[in-house]
C-alpha positions as CSV (number, residue, x, y, z in Angstrom):
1,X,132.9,118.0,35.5
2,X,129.2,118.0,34.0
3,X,128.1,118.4,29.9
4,X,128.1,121.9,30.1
5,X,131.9,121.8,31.1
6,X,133.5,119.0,29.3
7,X,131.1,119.8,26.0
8,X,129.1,122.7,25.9
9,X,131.4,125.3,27.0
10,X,134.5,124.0,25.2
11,X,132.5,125.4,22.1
12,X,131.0,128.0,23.2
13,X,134.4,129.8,24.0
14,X,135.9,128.6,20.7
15,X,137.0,130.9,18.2
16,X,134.3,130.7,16.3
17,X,131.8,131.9,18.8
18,X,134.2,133.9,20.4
19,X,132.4,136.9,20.6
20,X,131.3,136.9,24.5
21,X,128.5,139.7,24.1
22,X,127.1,137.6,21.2
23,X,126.5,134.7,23.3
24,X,125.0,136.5,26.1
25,X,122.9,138.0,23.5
26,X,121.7,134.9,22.4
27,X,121.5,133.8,25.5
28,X,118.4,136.3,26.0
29,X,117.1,135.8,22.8
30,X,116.2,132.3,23.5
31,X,114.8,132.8,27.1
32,X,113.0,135.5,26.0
33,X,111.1,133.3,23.9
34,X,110.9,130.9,26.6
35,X,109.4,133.4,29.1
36,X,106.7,135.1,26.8
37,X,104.7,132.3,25.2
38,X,102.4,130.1,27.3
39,X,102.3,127.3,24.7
40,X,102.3,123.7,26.2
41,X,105.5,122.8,25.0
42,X,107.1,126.0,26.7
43,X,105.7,125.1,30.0
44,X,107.1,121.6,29.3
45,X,110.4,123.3,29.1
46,X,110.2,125.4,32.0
47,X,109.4,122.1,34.3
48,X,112.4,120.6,32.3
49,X,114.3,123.5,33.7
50,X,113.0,123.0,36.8
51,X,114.1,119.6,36.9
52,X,117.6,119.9,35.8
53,X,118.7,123.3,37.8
54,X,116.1,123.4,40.4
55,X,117.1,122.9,44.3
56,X,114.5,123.9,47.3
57,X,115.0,123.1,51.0
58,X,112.9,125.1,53.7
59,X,116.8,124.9,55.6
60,X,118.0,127.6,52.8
61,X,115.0,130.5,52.6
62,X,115.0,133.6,54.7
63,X,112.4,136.6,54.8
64,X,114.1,139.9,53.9
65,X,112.5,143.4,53.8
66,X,108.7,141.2,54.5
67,X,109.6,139.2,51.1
68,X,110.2,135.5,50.9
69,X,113.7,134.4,49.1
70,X,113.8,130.2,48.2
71,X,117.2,130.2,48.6
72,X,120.6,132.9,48.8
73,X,122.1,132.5,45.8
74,X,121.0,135.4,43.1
75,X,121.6,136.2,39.2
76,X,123.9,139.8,39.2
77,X,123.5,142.9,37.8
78,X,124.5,142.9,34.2
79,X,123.7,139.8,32.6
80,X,119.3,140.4,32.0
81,X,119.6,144.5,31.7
82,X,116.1,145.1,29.9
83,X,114.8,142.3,32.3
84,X,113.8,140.1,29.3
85,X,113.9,136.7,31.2
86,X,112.5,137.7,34.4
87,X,109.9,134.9,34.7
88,X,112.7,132.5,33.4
89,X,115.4,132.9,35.7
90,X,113.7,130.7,38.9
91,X,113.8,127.8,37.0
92,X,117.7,127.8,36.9
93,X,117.7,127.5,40.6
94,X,118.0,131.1,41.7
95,X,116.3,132.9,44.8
96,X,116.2,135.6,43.3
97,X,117.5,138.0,40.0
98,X,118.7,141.4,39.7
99,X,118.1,143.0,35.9
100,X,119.9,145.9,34.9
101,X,121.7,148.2,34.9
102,X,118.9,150.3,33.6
103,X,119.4,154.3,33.1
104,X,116.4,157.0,32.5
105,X,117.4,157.0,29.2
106,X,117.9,154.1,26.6
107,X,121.4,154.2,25.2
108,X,123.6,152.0,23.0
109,X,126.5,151.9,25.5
110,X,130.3,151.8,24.9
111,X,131.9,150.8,21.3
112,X,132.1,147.0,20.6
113,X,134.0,145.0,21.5
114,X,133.6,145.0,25.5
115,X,133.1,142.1,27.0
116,X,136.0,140.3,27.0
117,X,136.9,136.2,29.1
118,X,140.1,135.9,30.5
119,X,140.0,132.1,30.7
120,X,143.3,131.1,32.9
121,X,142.1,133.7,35.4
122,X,138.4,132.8,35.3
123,X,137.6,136.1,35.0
124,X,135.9,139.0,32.6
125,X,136.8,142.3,31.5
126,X,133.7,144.1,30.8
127,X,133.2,148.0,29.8
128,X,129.7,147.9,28.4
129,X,128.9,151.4,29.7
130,X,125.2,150.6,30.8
131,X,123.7,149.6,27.4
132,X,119.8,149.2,28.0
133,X,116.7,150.2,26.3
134,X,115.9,152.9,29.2
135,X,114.0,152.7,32.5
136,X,110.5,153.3,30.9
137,X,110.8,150.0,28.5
138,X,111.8,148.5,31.0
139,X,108.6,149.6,33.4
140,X,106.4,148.4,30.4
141,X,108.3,144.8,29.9
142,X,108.4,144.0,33.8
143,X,104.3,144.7,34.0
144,X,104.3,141.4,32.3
145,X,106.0,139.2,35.4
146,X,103.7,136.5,36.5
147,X,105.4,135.6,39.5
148,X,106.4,136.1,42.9
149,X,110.2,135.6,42.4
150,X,112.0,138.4,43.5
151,X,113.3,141.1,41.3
152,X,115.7,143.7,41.6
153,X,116.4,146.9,40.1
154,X,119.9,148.2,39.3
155,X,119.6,151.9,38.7
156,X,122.4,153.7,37.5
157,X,122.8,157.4,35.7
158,X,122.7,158.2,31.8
159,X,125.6,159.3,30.4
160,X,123.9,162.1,28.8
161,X,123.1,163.2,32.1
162,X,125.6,165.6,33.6
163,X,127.3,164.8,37.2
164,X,125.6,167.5,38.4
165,X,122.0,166.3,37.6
166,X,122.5,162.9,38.7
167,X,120.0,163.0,41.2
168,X,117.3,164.2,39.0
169,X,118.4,161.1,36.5
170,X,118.1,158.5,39.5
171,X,115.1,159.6,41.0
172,X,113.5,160.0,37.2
173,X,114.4,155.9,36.8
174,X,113.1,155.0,40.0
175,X,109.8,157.0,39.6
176,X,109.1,155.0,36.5
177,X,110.0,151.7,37.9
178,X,109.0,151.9,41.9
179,X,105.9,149.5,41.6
180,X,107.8,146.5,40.0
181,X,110.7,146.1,41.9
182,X,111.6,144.0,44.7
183,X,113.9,145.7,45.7
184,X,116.2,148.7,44.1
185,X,120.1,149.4,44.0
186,X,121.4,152.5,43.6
187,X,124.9,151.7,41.1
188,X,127.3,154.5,41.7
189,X,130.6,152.0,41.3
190,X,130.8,151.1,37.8
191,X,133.7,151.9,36.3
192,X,132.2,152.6,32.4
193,X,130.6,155.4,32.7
194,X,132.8,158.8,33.0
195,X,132.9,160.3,36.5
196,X,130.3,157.5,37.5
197,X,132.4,156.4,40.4
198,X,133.1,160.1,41.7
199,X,129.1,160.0,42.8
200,X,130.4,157.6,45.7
201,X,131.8,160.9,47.3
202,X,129.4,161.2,50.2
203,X,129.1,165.1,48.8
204,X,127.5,163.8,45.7
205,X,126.0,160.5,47.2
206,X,123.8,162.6,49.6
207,X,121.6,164.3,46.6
208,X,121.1,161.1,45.1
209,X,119.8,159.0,48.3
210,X,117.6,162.6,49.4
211,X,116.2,162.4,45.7
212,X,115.2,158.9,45.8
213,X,113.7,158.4,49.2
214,X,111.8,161.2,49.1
215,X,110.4,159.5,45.8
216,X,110.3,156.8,47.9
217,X,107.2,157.0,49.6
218,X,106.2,153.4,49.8
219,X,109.6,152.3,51.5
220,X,110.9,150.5,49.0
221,X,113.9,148.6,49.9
222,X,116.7,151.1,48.6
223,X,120.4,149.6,48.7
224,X,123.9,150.9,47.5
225,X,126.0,148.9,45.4
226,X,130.1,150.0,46.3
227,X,133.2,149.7,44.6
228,X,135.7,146.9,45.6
229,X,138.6,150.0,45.0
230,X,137.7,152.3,47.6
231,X,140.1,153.1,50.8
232,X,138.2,151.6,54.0
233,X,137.6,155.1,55.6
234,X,135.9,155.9,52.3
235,X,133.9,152.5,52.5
236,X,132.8,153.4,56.1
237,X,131.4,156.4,55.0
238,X,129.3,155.7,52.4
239,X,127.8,152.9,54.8
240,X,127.3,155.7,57.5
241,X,125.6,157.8,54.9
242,X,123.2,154.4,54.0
243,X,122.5,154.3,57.2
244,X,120.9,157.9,57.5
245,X,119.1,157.8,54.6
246,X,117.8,154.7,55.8
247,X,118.7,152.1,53.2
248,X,117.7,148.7,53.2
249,X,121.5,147.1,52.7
250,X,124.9,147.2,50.5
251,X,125.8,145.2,48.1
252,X,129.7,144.4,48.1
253,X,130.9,144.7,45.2
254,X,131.1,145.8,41.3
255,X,133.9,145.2,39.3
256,X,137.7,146.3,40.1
257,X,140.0,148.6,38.0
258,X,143.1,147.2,39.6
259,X,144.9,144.2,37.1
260,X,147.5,143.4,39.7
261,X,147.8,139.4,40.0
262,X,146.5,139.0,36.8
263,X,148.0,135.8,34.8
264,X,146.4,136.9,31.5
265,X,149.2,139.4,30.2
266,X,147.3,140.1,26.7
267,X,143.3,140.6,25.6
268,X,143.5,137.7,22.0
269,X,140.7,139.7,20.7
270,X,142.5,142.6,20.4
271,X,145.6,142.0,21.2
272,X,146.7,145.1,23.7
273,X,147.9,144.1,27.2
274,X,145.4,143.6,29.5
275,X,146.8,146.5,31.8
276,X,145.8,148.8,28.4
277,X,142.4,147.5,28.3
278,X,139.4,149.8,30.2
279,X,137.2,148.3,32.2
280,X,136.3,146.2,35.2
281,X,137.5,142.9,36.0
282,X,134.6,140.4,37.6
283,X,135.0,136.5,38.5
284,X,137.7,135.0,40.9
285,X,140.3,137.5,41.1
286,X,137.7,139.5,42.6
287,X,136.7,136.6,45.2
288,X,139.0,138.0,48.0
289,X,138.3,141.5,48.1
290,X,135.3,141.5,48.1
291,X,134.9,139.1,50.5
292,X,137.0,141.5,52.9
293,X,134.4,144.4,52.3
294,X,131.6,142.1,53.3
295,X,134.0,141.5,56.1
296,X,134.4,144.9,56.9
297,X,130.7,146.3,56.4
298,X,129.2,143.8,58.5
299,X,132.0,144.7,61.3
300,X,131.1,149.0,61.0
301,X,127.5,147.9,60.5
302,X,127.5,145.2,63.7
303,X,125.5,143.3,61.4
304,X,122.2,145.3,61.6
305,X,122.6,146.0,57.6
306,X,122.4,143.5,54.9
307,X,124.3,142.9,52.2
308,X,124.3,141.0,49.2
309,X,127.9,139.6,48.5
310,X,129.2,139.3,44.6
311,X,132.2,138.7,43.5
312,X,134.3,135.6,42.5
313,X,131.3,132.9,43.9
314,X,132.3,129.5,41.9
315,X,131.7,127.0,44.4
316,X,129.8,126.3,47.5
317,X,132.4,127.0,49.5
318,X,133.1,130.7,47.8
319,X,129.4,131.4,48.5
320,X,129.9,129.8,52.2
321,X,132.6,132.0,53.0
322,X,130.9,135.3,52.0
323,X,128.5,134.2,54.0
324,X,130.2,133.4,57.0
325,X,131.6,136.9,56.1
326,X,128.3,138.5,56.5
327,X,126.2,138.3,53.6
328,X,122.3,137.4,53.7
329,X,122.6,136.7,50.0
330,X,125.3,136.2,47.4
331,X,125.3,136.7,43.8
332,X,126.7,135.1,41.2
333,X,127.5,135.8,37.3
334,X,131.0,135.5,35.9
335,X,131.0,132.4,37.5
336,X,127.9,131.3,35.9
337,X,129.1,131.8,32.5
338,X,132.6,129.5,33.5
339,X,130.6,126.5,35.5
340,X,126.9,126.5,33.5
341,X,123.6,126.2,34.2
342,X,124.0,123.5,37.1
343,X,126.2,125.8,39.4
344,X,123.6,127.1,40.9
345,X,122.1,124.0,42.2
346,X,125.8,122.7,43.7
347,X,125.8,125.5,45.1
348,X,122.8,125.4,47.2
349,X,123.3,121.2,47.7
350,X,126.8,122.1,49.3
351,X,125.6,124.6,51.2
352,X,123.0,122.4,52.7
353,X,125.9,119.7,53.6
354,X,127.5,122.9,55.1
355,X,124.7,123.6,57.2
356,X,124.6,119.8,58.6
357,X,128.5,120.1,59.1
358,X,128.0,123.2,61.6
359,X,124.7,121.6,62.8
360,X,122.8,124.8,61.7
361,X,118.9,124.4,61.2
362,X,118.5,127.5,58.9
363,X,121.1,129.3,56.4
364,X,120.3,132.1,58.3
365,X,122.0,131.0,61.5
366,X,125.3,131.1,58.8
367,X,125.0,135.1,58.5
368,X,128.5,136.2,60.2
369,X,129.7,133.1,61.3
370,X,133.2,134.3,61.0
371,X,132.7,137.1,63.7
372,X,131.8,135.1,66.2
């Protein structure tokens, strides 16, 4: 157990900060401030960074879609949505760092609270409803990156924006934002947003993908980020549908509606039953299934499409194992907030020892491991 764990995070998750979308908040505030200002003592700080939470090996990059990632191990969705610390998050240790969600238009989101910790399931309930500041503030804040670390783009709809213009909403985002991406994920699976999820219907997927690669004309790397909820014929056929539209990978999974297994019976903060509580459950009750989606895309797919596995990822051996179950890259968040700042850098150091233990050269050679 590390300061962050026996010190830092005790307090953090008292009761007197116990406002989880405060911290987070916070959080931003002061890596925000880190990222803008060249001042000498803020590059100080950014090598300190570097030094603490930074972990590079040759063994554990990989090329994807012609651009270089350090290492596998990513920031989610969720966490940086108006991308404020996009020239920070490298010096934590991370190959790479998705912001967002972002919509075409800014809104405030769902009511507060809605971001909740359920501590003896390491675990979050979250139903923030894609509060951002809009796709074009976000266009005009990501001008300002400075590096080559690569970033992603979540896009998902406005919830102005009626189910049946969806496609117009998505393509309107992308438009905006198409030069300062890495790479861009098309979020259909959220639960907090009303009728969000229907969009995964290959009927209304179709529109959206047609809309956005036809904006598309510089082949952008265009991915599809799926619900851990769906039946497997319905997961098959939204990867069949990626696949005609030509897009660059999936990324297995968002957050689950289901509260089965569940050892927290009641939210403290306000005090209904969990099962009462809307929203999407992230962190390591979500480990297994969506390790057996990354399972199963990579078996429908034969492995010829990546994915990015999320869900649950703790430990070296969590990120091993969706791995081994497919994945070219894992993300990690709710399991950030639990094991701190250093996670990310016992992550990579086990899977290094995991590579020597299955006399591997490259993290790469890992990809599928359990299908073979």
């Amino acid at each position: 157990m590390d300061l962050y764990q026996a010190v830092v995070r005790p307090v953090l998750f008292s009761a007197i900060h116990a406002d989880p979308e405060w911290l987070a908040q916070q959080t931003l505030r002061s890596l925000s401030w880190l990222d803008q200002d060249p001042a000498v003592a803020k590059r100080w700080l950014r090598s300190r960074l570097d030094r603490l939470y930074g972990f590079s090996h040759a063994r554990l990059g990989q090329t994807l879609w012609g651009r270089s990632f350090a290492n596998p191990i990513g920031l989610a969705a969720g966490f940086d949505k108006d991308g404020i610390a996009a020239n920070v998050w490298s010096h934590f240790g991370f190959g790479f760092a998705e912001v967002g969600t972002v919509t075409l238009h800014a809104q405030p989101g769902n009511p507060q609270p809605r971001l909740f910790r359920l501590p003896v399931d390491r675990a979050a309930l979250n139903r923030m409803g894609f509060n951002n500041q809009g796709a074009a503030a976000l266009a005009e804040r990501l001008t300002l990156r400075t590096s080559a670390f690569p970033i992603g783009i979540n896009l998902g709809k406005s919830k102005m924006t009626p189910l049946e213009d969806a496609a117009a909403d998505y393509s309107g985002s992308f438009r905006q934002l198409k030069d300062l991406g890495d790479y861009f994920v098309v979020n259909v699976s959220s639960p907090n947003t009303p009728g969000l999820r229907s969009l995964q219907a290959t009927d209304q997927l179709e529109p959206i993908l047609a809309a956005l690669q036809q904006e598309n004309s510089a082949g952008k790397p265009l991915l599809i980020k799926i619900a851990p909820d769906l039946e497997w014929d319905d997961i098959a056929a939204v990867v069949t549908l990626a696949q005609r539209y030509h897009l660059s990978g999936i990324i297995a999974t968002n957050t689950t509606i289901r509260r089965d297994g569940l050892k927290t019976r009641a939210i403290a903060a306000t005090g209904k039953p969990v099962t009462e509580e809307a929203g999407g459950i992230s962190g390591a009750p979500l480990r297994t299934r969506s390790t057996e989606v990354i399972h199963f895309v990579y078996q429908h797919t034969k492995g010829t499409l990546p994915i990015i596995g999320v869900g649950g990822v703790f430990t070296p051996e969590d990120a091993w194992e969706k791995i081994a179950a497919g994945a070219t890259l894992v993300q990690v968040y709710t399991g950030w907030i639990y094991e701190g700042p250093g996670m990310v850098r016992r992550i990579l150091q086990g899977l290094l020892q995991k590579l020597d233990q299955q006399g591997m050269t490259s993290i790469s050679e890992a990809i599928g491991l359990a299908h073979h």
